[in-house]
ZATI-943161 format. One line per field, with one value per residue: residue in three letters; chain; residue number from 1; x, y, z of N, C-alpha, C, O, CB in turn. Coordinates in steps of 0.1 Angstrom, whole numbers, plus 5000, padded with zeros to 4 digits. Glycine has a CB too. Example, Ala and Ser with C-alpha at 12.3 -4.5 7.8 and 13.67 -1.06 7.14 Angstrom:
BEGIN
r [ala_ser]
c [A_A]
k [1_2]
nX [5132_5128]
nY [4943_4978]
nZ [5078_5071]
caX [5123_5137]
caY [4955_4989]
caZ [5078_5071]
cX [5132_5129]
cY [4967_5000]
cZ [5078_5079]
oX [5142_5134]
oY [4967_5011]
oZ [5085_5080]
cbX [5113_5141]
cbY [4955_4994]
cbZ [5090_5057]
% end
This chain:
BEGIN
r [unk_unk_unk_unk_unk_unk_unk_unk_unk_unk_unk_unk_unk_unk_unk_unk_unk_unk_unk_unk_unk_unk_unk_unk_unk_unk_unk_unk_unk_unk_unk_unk_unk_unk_unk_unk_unk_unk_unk_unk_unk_unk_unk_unk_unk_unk_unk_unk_unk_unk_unk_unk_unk_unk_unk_unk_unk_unk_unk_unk_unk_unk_unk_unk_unk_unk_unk_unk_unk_unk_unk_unk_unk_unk_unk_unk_unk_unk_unk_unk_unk_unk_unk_unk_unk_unk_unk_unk_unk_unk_unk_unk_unk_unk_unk_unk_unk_unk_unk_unk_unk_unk_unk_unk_unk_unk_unk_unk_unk_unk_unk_unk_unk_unk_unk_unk_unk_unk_unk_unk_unk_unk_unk_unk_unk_unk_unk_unk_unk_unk_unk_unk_unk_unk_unk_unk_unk_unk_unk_unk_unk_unk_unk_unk_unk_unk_unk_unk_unk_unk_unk_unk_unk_unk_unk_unk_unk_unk_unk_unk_unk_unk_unk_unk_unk_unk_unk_unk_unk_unk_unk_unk_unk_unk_unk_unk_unk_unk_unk_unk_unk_unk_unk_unk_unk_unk_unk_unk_unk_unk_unk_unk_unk_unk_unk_unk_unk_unk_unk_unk_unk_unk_unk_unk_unk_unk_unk_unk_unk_unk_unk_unk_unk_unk_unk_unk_unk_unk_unk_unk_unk_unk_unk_unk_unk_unk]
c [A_A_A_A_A_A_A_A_A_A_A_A_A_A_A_A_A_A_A_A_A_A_A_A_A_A_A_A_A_A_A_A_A_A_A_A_A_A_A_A_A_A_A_A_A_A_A_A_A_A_A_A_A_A_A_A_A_A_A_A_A_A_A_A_A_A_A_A_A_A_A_A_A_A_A_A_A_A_A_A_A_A_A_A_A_A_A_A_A_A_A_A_A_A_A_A_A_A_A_A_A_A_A_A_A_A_A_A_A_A_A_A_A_A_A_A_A_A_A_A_A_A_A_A_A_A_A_A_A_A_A_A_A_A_A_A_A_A_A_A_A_A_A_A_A_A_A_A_A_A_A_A_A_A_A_A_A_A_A_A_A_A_A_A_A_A_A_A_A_A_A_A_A_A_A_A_A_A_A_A_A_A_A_A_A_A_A_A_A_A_A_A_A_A_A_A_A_A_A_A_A_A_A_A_A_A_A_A_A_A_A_A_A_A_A_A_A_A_A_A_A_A_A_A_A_A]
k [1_2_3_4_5_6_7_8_9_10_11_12_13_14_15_16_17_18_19_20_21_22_23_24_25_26_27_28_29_30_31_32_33_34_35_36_37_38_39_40_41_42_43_44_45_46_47_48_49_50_51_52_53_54_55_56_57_58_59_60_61_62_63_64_65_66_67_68_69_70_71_72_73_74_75_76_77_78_79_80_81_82_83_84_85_86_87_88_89_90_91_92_93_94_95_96_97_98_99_100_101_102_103_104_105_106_107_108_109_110_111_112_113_114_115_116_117_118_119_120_121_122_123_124_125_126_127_128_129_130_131_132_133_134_135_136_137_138_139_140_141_142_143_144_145_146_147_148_149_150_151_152_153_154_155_156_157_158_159_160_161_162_163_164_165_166_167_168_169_170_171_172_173_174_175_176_177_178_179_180_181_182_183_184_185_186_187_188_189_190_191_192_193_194_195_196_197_198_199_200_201_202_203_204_205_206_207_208_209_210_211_212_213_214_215_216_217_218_219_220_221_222_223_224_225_226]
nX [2031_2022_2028_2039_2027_2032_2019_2006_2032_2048_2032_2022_2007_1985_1975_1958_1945_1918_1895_1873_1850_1849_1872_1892_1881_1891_1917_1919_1914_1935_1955_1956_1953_1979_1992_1984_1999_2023_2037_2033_2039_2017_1987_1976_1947_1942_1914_1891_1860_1843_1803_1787_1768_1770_1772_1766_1766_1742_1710_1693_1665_1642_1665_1673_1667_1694_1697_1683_1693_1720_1710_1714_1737_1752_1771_1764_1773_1782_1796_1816_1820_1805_1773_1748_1735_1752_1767_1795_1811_1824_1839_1843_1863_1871_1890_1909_1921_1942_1955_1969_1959_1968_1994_2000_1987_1955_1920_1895_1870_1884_1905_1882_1870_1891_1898_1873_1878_1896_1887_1868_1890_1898_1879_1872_1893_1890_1864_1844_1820_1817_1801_1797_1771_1753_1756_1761_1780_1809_1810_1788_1771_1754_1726_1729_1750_1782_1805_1810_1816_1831_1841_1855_1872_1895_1915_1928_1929_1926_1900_1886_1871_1865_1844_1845_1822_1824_1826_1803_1780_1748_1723_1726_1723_1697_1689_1691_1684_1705_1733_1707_1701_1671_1664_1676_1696_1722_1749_1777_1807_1811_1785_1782_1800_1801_1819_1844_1880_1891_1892_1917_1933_1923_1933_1959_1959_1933_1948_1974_1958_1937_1954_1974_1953_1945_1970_1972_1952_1963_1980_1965_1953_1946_1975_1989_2009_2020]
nY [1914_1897_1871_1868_1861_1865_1894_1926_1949_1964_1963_1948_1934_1938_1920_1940_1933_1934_1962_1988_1998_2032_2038_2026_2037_2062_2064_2048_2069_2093_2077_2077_2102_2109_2090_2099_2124_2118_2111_2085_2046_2028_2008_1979_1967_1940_1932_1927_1936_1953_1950_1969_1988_2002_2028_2042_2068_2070_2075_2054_2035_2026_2018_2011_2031_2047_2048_2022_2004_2007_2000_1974_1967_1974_1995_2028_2038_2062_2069_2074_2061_2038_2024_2012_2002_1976_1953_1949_1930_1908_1878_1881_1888_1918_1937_1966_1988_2004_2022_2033_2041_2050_2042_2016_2014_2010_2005_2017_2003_1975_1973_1969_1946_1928_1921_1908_1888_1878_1867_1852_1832_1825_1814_1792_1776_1768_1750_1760_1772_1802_1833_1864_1889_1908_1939_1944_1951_1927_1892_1859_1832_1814_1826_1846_1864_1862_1880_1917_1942_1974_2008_2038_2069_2095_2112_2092_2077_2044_2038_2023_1991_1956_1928_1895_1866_1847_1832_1850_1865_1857_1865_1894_1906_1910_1931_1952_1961_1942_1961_1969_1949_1930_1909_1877_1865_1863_1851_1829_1815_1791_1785_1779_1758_1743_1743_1772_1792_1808_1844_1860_1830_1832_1856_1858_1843_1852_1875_1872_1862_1880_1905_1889_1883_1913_1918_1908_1918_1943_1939_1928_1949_1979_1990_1986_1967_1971]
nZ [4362_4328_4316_4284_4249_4213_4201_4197_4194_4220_4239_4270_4287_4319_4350_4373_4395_4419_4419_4423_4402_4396_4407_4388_4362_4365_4365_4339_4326_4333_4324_4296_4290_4292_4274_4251_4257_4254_4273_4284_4284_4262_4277_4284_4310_4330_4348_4375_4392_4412_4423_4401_4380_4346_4328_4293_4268_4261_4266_4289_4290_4315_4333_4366_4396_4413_4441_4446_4432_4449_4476_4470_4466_4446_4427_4408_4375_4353_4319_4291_4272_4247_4236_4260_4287_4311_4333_4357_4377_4403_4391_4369_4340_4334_4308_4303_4270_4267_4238_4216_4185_4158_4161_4157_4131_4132_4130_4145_4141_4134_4155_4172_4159_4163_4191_4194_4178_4193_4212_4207_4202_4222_4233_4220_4229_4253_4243_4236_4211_4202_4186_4166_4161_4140_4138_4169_4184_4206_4222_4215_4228_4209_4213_4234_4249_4263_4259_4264_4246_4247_4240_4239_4223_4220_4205_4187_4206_4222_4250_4280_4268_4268_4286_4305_4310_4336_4358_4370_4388_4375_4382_4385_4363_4354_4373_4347_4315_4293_4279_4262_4251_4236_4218_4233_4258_4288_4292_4305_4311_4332_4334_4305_4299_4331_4345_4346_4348_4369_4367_4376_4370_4341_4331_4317_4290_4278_4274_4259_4238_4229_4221_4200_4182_4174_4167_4142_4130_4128_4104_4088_4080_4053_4043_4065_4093_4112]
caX [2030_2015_2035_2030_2033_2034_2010_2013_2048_2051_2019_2024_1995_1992_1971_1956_1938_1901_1894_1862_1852_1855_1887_1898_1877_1897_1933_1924_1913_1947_1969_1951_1955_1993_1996_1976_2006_2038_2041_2032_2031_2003_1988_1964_1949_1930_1914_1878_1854_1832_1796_1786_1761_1779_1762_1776_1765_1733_1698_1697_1653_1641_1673_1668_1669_1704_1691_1678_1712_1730_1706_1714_1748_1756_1774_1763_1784_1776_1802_1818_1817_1795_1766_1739_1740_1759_1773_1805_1812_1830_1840_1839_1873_1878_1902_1907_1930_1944_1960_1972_1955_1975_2009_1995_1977_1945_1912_1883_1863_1894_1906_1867_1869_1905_1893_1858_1882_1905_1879_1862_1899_1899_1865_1873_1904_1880_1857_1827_1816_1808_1800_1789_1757_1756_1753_1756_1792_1803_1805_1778_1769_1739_1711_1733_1762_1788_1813_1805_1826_1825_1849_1856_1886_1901_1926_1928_1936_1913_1897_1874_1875_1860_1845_1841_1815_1833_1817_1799_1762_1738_1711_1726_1717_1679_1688_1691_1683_1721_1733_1697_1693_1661_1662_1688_1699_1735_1758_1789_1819_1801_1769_1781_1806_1797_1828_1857_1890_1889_1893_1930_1933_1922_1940_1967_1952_1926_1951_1972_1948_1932_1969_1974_1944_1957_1984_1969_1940_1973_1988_1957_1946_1952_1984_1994_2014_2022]
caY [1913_1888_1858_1872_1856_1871_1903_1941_1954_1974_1963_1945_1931_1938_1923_1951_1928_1937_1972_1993_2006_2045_2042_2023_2042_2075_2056_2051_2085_2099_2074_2080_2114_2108_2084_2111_2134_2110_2110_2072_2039_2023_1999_1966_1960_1929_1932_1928_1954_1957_1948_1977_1988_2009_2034_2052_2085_2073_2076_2042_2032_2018_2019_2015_2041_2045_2042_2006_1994_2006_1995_1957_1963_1975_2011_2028_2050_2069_2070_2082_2052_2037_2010_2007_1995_1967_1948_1943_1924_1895_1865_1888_1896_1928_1943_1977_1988_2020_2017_2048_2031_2055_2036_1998_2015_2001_2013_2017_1988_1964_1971_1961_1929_1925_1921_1902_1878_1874_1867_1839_1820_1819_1804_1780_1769_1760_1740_1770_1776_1818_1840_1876_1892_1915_1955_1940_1942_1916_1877_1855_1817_1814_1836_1848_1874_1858_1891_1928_1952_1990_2018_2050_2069_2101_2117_2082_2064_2041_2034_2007_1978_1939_1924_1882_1864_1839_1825_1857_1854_1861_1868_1913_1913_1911_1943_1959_1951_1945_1965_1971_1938_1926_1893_1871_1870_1864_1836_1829_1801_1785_1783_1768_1745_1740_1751_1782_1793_1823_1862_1858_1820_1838_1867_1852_1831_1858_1891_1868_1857_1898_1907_1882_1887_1923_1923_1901_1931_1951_1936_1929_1967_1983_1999_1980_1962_1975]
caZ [4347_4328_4302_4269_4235_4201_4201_4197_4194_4229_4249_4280_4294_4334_4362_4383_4408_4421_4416_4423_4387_4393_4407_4374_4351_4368_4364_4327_4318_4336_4319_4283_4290_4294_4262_4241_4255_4252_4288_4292_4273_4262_4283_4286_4322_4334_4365_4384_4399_4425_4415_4394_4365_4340_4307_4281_4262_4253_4278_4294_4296_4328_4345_4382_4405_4420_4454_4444_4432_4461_4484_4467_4471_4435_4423_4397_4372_4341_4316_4278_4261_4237_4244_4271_4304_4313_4348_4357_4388_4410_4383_4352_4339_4326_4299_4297_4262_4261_4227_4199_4174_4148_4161_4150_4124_4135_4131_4155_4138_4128_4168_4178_4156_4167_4202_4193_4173_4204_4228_4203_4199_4241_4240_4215_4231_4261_4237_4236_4198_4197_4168_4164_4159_4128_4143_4182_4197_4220_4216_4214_4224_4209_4214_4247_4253_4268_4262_4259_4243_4246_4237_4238_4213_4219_4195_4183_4217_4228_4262_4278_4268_4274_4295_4299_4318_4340_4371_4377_4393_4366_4384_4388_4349_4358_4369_4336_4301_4291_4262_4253_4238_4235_4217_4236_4273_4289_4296_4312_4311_4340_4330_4292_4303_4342_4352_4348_4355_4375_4362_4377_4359_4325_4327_4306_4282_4272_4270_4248_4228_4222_4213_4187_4170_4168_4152_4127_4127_4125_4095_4075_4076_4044_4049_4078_4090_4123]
cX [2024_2025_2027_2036_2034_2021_2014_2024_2048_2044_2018_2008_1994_1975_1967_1947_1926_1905_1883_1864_1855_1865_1898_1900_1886_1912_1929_1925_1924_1957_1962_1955_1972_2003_1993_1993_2025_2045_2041_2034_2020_2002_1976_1964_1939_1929_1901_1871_1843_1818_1791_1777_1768_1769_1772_1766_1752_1721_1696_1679_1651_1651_1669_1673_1684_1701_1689_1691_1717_1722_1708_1730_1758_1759_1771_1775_1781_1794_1805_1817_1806_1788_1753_1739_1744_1763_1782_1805_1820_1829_1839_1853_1868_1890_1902_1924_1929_1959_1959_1969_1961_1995_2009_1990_1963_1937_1903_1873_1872_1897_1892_1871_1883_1898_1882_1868_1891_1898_1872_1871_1898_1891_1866_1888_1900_1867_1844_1831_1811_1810_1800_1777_1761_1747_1752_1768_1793_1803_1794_1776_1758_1734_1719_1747_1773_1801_1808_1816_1824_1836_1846_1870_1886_1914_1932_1935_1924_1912_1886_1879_1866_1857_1838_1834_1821_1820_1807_1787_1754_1728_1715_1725_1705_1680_1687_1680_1698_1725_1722_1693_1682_1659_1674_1691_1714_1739_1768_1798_1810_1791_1773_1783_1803_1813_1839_1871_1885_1894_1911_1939_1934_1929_1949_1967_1940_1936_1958_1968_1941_1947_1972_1966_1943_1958_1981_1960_1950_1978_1975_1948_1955_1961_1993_2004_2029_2025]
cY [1899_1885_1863_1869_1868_1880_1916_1947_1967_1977_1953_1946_1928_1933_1929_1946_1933_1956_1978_2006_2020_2049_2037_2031_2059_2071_2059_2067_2093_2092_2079_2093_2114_2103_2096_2117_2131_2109_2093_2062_2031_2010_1991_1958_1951_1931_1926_1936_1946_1953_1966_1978_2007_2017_2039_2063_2080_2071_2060_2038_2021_2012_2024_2024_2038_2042_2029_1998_1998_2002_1975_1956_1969_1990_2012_2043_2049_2074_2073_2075_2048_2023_2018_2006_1983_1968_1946_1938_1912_1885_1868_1889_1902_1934_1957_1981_2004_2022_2029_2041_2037_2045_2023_2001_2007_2009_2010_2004_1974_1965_1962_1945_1923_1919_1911_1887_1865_1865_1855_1829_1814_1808_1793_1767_1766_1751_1749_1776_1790_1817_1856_1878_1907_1932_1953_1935_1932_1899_1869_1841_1819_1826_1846_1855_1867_1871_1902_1932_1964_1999_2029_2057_2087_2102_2108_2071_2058_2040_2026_1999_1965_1938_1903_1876_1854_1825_1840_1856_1865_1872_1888_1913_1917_1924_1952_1950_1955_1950_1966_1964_1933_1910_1888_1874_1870_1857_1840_1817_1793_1780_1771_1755_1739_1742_1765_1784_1805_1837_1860_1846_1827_1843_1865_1852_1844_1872_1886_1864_1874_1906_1901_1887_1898_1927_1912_1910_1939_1953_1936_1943_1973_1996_1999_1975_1962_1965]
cZ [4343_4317_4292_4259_4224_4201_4195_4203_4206_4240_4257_4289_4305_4339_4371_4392_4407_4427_4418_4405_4389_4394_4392_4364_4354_4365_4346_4321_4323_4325_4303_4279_4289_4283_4250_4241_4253_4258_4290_4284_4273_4272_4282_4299_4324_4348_4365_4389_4407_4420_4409_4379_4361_4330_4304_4281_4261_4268_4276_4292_4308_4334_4358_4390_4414_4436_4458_4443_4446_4472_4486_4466_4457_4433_4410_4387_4355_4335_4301_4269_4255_4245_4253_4286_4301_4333_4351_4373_4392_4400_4373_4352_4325_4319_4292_4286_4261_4251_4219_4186_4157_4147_4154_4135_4122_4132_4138_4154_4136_4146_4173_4176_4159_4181_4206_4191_4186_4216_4218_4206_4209_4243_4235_4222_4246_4257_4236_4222_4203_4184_4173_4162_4151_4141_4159_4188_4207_4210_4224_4214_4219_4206_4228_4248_4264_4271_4260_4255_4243_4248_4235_4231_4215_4214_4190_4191_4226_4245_4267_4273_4269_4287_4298_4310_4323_4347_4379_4379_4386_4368_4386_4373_4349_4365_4359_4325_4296_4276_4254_4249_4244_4232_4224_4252_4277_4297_4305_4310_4318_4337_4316_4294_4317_4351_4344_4353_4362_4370_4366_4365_4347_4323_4313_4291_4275_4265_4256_4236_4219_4215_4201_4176_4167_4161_4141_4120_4117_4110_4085_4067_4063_4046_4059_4079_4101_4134]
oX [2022_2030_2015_2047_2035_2011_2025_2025_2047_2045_2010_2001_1999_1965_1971_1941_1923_1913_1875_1871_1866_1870_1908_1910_1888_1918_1934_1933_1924_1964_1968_1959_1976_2015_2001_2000_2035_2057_2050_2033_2014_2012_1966_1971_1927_1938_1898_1876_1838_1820_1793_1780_1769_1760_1783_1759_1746_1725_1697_1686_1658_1649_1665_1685_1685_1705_1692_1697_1717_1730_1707_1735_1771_1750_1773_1781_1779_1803_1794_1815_1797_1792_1750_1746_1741_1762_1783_1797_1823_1818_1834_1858_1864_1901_1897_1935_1921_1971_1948_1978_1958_2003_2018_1988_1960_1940_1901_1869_1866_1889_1893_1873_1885_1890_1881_1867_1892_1903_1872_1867_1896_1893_1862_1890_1909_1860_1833_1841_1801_1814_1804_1770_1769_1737_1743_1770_1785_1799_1791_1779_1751_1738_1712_1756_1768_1806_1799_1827_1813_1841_1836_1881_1876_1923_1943_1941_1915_1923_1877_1891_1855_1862_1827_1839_1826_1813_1805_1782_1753_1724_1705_1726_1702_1670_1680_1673_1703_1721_1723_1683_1683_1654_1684_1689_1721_1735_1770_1791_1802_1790_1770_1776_1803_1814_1838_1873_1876_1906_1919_1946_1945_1936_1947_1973_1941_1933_1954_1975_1941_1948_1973_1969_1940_1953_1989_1959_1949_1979_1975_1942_1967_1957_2001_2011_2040_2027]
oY [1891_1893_1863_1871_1880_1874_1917_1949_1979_1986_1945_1955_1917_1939_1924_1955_1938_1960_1971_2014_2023_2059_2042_2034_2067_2080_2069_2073_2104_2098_2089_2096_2124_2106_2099_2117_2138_2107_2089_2066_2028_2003_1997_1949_1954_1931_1918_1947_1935_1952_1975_1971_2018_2011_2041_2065_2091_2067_2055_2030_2012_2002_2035_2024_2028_2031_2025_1990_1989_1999_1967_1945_1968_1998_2004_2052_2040_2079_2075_2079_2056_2015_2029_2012_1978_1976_1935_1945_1906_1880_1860_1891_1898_1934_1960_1978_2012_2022_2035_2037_2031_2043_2019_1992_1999_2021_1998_1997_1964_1958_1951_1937_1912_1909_1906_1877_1853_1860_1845_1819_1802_1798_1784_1756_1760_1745_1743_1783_1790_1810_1858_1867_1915_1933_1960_1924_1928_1895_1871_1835_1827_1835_1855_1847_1868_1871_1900_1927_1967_1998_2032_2051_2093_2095_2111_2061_2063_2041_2023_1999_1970_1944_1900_1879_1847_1816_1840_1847_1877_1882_1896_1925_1927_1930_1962_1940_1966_1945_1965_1965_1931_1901_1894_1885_1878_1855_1850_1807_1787_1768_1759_1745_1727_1743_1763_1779_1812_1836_1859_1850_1828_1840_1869_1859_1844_1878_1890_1863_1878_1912_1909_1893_1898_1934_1909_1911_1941_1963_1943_1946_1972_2007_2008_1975_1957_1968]
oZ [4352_4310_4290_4256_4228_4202_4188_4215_4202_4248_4252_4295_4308_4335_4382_4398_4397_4435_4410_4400_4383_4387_4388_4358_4345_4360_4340_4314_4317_4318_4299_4268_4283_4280_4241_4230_4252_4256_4298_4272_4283_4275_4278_4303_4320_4357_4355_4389_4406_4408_4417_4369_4367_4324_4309_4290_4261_4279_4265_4298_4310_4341_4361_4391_4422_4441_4469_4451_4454_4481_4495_4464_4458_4437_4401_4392_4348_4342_4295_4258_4256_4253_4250_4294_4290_4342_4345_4381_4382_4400_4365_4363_4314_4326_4281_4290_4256_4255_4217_4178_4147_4138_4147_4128_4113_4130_4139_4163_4137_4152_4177_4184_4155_4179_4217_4199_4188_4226_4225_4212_4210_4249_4241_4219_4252_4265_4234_4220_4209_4176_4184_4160_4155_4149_4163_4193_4215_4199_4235_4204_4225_4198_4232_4246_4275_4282_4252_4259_4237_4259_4229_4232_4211_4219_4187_4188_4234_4252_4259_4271_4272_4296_4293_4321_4314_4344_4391_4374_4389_4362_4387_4370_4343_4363_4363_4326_4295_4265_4241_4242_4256_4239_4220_4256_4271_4308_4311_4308_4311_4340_4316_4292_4316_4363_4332_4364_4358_4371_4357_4356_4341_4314_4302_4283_4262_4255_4245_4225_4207_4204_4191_4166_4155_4152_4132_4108_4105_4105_4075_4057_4062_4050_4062_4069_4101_4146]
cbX [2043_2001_2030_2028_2024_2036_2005_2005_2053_2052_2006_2037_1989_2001_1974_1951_1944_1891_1897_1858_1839_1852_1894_1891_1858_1893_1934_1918_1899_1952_1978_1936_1947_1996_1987_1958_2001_2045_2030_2019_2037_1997_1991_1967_1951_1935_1915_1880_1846_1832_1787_1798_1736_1791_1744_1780_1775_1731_1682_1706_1647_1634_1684_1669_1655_1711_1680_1668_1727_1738_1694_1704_1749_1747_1791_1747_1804_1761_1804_1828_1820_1802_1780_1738_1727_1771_1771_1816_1803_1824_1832_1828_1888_1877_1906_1903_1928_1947_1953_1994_1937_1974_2016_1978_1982_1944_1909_1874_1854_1910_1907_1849_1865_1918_1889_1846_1891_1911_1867_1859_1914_1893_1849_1874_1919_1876_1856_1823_1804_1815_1781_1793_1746_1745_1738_1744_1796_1780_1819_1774_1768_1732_1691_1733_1755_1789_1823_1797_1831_1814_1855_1853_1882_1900_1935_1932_1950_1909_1897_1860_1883_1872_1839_1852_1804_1845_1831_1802_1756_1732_1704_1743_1717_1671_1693_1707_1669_1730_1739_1698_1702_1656_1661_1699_1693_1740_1764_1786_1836_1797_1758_1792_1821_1789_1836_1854_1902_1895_1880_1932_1921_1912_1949_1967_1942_1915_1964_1973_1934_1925_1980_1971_1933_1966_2008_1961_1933_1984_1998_1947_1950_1944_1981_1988_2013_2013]
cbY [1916_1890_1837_1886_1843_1861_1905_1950_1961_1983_1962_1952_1923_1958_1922_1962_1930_1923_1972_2000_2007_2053_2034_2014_2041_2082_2032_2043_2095_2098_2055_2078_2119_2100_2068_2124_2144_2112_2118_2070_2033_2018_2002_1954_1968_1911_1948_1924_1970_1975_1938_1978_1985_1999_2048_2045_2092_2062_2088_2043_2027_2010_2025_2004_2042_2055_2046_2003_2002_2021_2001_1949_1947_1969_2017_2029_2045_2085_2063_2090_2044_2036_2000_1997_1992_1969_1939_1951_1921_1890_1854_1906_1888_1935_1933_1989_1978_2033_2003_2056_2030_2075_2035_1987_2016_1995_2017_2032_1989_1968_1984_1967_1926_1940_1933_1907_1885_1886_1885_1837_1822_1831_1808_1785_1776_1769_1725_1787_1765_1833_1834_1881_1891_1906_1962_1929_1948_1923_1867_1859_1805_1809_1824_1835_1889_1846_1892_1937_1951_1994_2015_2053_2061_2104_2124_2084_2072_2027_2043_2006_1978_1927_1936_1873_1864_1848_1817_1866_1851_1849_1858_1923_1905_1896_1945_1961_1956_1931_1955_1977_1924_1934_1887_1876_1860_1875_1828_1831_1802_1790_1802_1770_1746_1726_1741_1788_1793_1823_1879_1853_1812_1845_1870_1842_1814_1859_1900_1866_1846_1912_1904_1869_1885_1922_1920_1884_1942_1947_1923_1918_1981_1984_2006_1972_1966_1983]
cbZ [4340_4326_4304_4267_4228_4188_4214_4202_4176_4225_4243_4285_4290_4341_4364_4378_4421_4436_4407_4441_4377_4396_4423_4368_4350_4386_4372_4319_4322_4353_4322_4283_4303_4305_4260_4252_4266_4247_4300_4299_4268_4246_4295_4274_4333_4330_4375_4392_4384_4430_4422_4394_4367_4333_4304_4261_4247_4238_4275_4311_4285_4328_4342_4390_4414_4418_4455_4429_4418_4464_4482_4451_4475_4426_4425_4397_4377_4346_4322_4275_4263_4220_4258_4268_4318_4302_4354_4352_4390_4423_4385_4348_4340_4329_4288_4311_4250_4277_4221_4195_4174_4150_4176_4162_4114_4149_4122_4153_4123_4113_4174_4167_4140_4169_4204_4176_4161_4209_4237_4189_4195_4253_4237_4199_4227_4270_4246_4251_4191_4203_4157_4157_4174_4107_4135_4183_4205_4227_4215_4205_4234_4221_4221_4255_4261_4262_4258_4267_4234_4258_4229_4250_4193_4225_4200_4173_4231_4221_4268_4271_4277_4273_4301_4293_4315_4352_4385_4374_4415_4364_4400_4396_4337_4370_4372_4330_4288_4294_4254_4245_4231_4227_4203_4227_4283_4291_4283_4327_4321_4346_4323_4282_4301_4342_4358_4352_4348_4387_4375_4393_4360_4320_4341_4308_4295_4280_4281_4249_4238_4239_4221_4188_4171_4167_4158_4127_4144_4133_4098_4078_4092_4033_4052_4083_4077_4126]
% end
């Protein structure tokens, strides 16, 4: 488990070490499946994955032939969430939130910016100024994606989640175009500041930080308060 301060009332933020994504992405959609039915409780895991290019629901353009990725060492995996392509890989930590967003009374956009907000405080409390970009999940140095975000919500329980660029090696974005975007490229801790803690290091320090900002989401939702 992970040291957790003041956050969401009942969400224990776990560690799941390095992970190849489908076995993750098959983990959450069982336990989601389990929270949905009041078999499980909610959970928030930080882990790692394998290198890996990821889509959602929508047709991907000039994504490279699977053959190509796995020939460079990379899996690919088509998935329900929302977004684009994206990378996840070695020195990224991921955070997947499978959250009843009717129990916090949260909503699908106040969770998003819950999450956005959480992931700025982190960066600032390593000295990196983000922002947003108006209609373009995800935080932002600059001109440059430093996090993605991408969710998916059944019967009002989310899945997916974050993901933060650490020390991970740039150069498997030049596989894609990430998230579709066009203007702007994509950063990392590393790259800003010239160094990082590690996806284990963070773990902490970032779940805390997306929890807080939360239950401040939580409370400022009209009606809230959760």
């Amino acid at each position: 488990m992970i040291e957790q301060s003041a956050g969401l009332v009942g969400v224990i933020p776990e560690w799941r070490g390095r992970l190849p994504f489908v076995r993750a992405w098959h983990l959450q959609q069982e336990h989601r499946r389990q929270v949905i039915e009041g078999e499980a409780a909610e959970a928030f895991w930080l882990l790692e994955h394998d290198p890996v290019v990821t889509t959602g629901r929508r047709v991907v353009p000039n994504l490279p032939p699977e053959a190509v990725l796995r020939a460079g060492g990379v899996d690919l995996a088509h998935t329900e969430r929302g977004g684009l392509a994206t990378f996840h890989g070695p020195g990224q930590l991921v955070g997947y939130l499978i959250l009843d967003l009717r129990r916090h009374r949260l909503k699908v956009r106040t969770l998003v910016a819950g999450v956005e907000e959480g992931l700025m405080a982190w960066l600032r409390h390593h000295r990196v100024a983000s922002s947003r970009r108006a209609g373009l999940p995800g935080v932002w140095v600059g001109q440059d994606k430093i996090c993605a975000v991408g969710m998916h919500f059944r019967r009002g329980v989310s899945m997916h989640g974050f993901a933060v660029n650490l020390t991970t090696d740039l150069r498997y974005f030049e596989l894609i175009t990430p998230c579709g975007i066009q203007q702007g490229g994509v950063t990392s801790l590393e790259r800003v500041r010239g160094d990082s803690p590690t996806p284990r290091g963070a773990a902490s320090g970032v779940a805390n930080a997306v929890l807080e900002a939360l239950a401040r989401q939580a409370v400022d939702t009209p009606g809230g308060g959760g």
